[in-house]
GUVOGU-121407 format. One record per residue: x, z, y of N, C-alpha, C in turn. Coordinates in steps of 0.001 Angstrom, whole numbers, plus 500000, padded with zeros to 6 digits. Example, Ala and Ser with C-alpha at 12.3 -4.5 7.8 and 13.67 -1.06 7.14 Angstrom:
<pts>
513190507800494310512300507800495500513200507800496700512850507080497750513670507140498940512900507870500030
</pts>
This chain:
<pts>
243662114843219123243275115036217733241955114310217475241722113476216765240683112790216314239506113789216039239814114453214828238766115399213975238209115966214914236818115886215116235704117079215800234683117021214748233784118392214996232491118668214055231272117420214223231551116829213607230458115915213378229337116231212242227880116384212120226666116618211971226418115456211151225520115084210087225314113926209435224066114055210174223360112870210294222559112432211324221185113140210397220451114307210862219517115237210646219540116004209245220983116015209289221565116805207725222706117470208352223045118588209519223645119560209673223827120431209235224087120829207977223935122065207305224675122651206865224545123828206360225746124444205457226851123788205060226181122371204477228069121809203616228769121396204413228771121120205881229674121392206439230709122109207418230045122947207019230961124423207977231660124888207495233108125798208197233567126426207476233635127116207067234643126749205689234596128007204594235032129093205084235529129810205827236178130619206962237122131352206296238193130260205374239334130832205572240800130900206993241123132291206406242215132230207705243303131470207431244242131030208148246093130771208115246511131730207532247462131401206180247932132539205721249279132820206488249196134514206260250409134977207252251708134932206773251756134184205339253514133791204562253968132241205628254905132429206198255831131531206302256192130291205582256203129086205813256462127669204813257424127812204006258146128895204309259786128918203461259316130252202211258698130719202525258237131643201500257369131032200329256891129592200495256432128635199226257456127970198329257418128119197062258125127111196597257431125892195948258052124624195830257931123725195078257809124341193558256434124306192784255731125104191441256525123820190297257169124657189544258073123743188579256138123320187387256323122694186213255200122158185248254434124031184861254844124377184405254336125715184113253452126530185207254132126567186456253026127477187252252443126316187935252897125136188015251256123950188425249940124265187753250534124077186546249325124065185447248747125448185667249138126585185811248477127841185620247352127987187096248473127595187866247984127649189374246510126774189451246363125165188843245121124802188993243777125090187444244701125592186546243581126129185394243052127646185746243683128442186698243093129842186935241932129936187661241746128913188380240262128614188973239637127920188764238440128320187723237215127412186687235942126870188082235414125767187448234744125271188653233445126261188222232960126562189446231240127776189225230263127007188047229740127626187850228486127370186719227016127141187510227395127547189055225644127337189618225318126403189569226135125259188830225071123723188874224722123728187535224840124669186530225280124245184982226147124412184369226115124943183075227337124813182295227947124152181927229475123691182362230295122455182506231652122521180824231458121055180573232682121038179625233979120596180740234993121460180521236452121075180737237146119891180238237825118981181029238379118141180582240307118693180468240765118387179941242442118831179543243075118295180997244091119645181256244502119744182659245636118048182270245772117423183377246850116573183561247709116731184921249238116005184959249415115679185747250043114483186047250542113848187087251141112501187316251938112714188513252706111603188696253709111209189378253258109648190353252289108876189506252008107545190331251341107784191580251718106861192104252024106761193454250087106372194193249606105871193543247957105765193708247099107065193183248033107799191948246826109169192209247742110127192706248520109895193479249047111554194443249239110977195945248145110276196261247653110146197598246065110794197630246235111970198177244876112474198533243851111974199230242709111875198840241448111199199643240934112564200225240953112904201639240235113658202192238989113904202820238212112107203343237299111753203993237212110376203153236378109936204191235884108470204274235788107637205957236045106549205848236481106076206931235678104909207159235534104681208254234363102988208459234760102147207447236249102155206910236283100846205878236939101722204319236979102525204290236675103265202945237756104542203220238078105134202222239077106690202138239810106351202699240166107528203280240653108074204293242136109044203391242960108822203286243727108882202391245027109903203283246171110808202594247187111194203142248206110839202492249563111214202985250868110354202606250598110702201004251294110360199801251554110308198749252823111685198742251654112275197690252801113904197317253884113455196006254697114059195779255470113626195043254983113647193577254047114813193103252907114690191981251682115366192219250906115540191100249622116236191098249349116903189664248729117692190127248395118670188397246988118814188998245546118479187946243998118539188055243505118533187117241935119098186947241591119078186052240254118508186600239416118126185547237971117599185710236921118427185150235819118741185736234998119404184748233485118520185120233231118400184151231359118155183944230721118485183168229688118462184210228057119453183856227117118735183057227045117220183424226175116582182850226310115179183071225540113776182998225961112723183367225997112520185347224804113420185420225027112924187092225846114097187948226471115082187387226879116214188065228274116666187816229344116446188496230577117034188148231520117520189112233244117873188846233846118569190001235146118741189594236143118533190451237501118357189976238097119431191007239427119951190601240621120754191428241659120130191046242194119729192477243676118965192069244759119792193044245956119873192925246898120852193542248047119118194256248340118807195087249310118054195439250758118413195658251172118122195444252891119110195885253806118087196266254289118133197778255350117424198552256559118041198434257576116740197860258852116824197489259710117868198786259702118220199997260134118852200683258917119442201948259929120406202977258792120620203742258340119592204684260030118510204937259316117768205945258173116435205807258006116159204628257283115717203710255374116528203835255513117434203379254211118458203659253884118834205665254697118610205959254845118495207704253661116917207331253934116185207369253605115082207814252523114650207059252281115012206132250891115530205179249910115964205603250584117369206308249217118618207657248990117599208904249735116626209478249789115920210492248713114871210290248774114375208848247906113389208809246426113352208602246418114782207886244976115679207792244753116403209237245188116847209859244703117228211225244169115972212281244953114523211721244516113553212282243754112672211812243027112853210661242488111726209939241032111630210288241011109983210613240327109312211380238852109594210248238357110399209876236756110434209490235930109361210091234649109530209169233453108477210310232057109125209450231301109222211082230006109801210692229427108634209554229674107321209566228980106147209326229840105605208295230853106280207106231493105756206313231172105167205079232104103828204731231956102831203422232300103435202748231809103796201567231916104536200660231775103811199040232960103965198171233130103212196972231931103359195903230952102475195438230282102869194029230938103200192941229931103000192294230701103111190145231209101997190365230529100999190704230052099114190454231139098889191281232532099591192003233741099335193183233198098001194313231608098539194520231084098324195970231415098636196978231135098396198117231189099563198893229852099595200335229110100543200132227638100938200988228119102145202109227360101790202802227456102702203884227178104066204232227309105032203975227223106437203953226816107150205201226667108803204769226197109506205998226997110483205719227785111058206715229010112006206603229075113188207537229358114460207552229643115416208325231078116099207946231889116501208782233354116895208541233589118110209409234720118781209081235215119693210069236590120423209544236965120783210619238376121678210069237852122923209398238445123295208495238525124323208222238707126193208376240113126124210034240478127508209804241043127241211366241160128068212015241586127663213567243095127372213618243825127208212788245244126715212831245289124877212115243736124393211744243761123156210804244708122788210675244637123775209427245505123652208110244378123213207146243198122835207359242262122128205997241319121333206430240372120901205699239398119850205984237930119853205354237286120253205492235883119985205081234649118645205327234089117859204245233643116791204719232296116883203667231644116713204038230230116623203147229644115109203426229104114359202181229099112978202086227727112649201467226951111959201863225773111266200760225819109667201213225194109831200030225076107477200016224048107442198657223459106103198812223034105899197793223550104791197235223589104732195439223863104498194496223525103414193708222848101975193937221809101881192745220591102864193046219868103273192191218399104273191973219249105473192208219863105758192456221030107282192307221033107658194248221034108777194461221778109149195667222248110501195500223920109630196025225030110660196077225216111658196959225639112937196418226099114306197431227559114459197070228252114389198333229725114991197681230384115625198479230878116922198217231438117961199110233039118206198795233707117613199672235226117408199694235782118513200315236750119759200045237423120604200654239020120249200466240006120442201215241252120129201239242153121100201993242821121927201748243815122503201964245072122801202108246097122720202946247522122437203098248022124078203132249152124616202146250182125742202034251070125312201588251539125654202683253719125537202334253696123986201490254420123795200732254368122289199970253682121747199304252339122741199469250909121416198761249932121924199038249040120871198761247464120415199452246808120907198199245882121639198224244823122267196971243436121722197551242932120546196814241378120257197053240786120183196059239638120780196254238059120839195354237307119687195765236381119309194733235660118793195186234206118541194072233211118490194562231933118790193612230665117603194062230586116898193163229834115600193411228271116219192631227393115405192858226289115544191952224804113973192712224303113184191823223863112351191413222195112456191412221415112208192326219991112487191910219168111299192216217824111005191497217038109516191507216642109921193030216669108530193600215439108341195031214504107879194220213876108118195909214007107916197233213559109842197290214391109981198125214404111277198554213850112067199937213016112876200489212913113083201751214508113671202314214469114195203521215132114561204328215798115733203914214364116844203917214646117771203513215282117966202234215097117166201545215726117355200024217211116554199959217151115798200935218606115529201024219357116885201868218768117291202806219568118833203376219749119118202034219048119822201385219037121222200322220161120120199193220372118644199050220804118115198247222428118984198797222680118139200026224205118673200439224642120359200551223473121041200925223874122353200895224407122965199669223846122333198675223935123041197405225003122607196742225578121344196971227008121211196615227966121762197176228041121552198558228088122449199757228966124272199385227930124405199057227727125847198657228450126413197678228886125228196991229102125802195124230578125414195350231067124640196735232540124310196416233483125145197736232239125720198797232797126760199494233502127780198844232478128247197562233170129623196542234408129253196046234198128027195434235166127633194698236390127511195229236339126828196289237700126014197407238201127450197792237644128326198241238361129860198305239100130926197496238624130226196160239400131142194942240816129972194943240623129057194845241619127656194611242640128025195620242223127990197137243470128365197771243943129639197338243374130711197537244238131828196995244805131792195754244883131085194634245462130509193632246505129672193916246824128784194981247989128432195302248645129389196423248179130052197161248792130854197765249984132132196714249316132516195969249730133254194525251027132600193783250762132143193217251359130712192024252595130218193140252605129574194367253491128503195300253962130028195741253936131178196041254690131809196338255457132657195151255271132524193650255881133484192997255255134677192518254101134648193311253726136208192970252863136591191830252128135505191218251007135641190222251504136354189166250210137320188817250294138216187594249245137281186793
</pts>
């Protein structure tokens, strides 16, 4: 298995540990494939937190193309780190402000053996402490990265990311999750001027870190709910 806990080089912190969810104890056959109605409910029932700010909602979508229902889970020496293509996606966007925002997207694979090979590719995906990472400007600069599994059965992925920007340096805290026929990831970016010390880059990643641990935990139990039928 590729994936081990990797540390961003004197930025070990909170954003990347795990969120300490468990393996849920439903069976793959006890998920179903979520027809348009409980997609949509399943990723609008969990609002992104307010601890960065009060965020406007953007209108839930979903798609079928084949470039946005390949999940980016990491970053890789030569850019994302990507998994097979789900058959669609239902997400929404929310932002706080110009430099601060955060999306939930739900993936859903056309069968199980499909979502098999999905968990296979996220349990194996080649991360890098030292990853190229895309600008606004579709550059690409070199980053500082920390990752880890999620839950002792990795079934998920946690990756915490900074780079700088132009005058900007980026924090971005990627969570990803595999149940029964789809992948539920959060993810919460935020934008601040350098040059920055150390320490303020820690407290930069923790705090995104932090705000998408809560979040990424209501989100899975929202597809756990919804992909099995059961939501009230």
């Amino acid at each position: 298995m590729n994936i081990v806990k990797k540390s961003l080089i004197a930025l070990a912190g909170t954003a990347v540990l795990t969120v300490g969810l468990a393996a849920p104890a439903a069976q793959a056959d006890d998920y179903q494939f979520m027809k348009p109605q409980l997609l949509e409910q399943a990723v609008l029932r969990v609002q992104m937190p307010t601890s960065l700010g009060a965020w406007e909602q953007y209108l839930y979508f979903t798609d079928t193309d084949a470039q946005l229902t390949r999940p980016t889970v990491c970053w890789g020496a030569k850019g994302p780190i990507q998994l097979p293509k789900a058959k669609n996606v239902g997400a929404v966007n929310y932002q706080v402000n110009q430099n601060t925002n955060g999306s939930i997207s739900i993936y859903q694979y056309a069968n199980q053996a499909d979502a098999d090979a999905a968990l296979k590719a996220l349990q194996s995906a080649n991360c890098d402490g030292k990853p190229k990472v895309p600008t606004e400007g579709e550059t690409m600069v070199k980053g500082d990265q920390g990752y880890d599994q999620m839950d002792a059965a990795f079934t998920g992925l946690s990756s915490a990311m900074t780079y700088v920007d132009g005058d900007l340096r980026g924090y971005v805290s990627t969570k990803s999750t595999m149940r029964g026929l789809a992948l539920v990831q959060t993810q919460v970016r935020r934008f601040v001027k350098t040059p920055q010390s150390m320490s303020q880059q820690q407290k930069g990643l923790d705090r995104v870190g932090n705000v998408n641990n809560r979040w990424h935990a209501k989100a899975v139990k929202s597809l756990e709910s919804f992909g099995q039928g059961t939501a009230r």
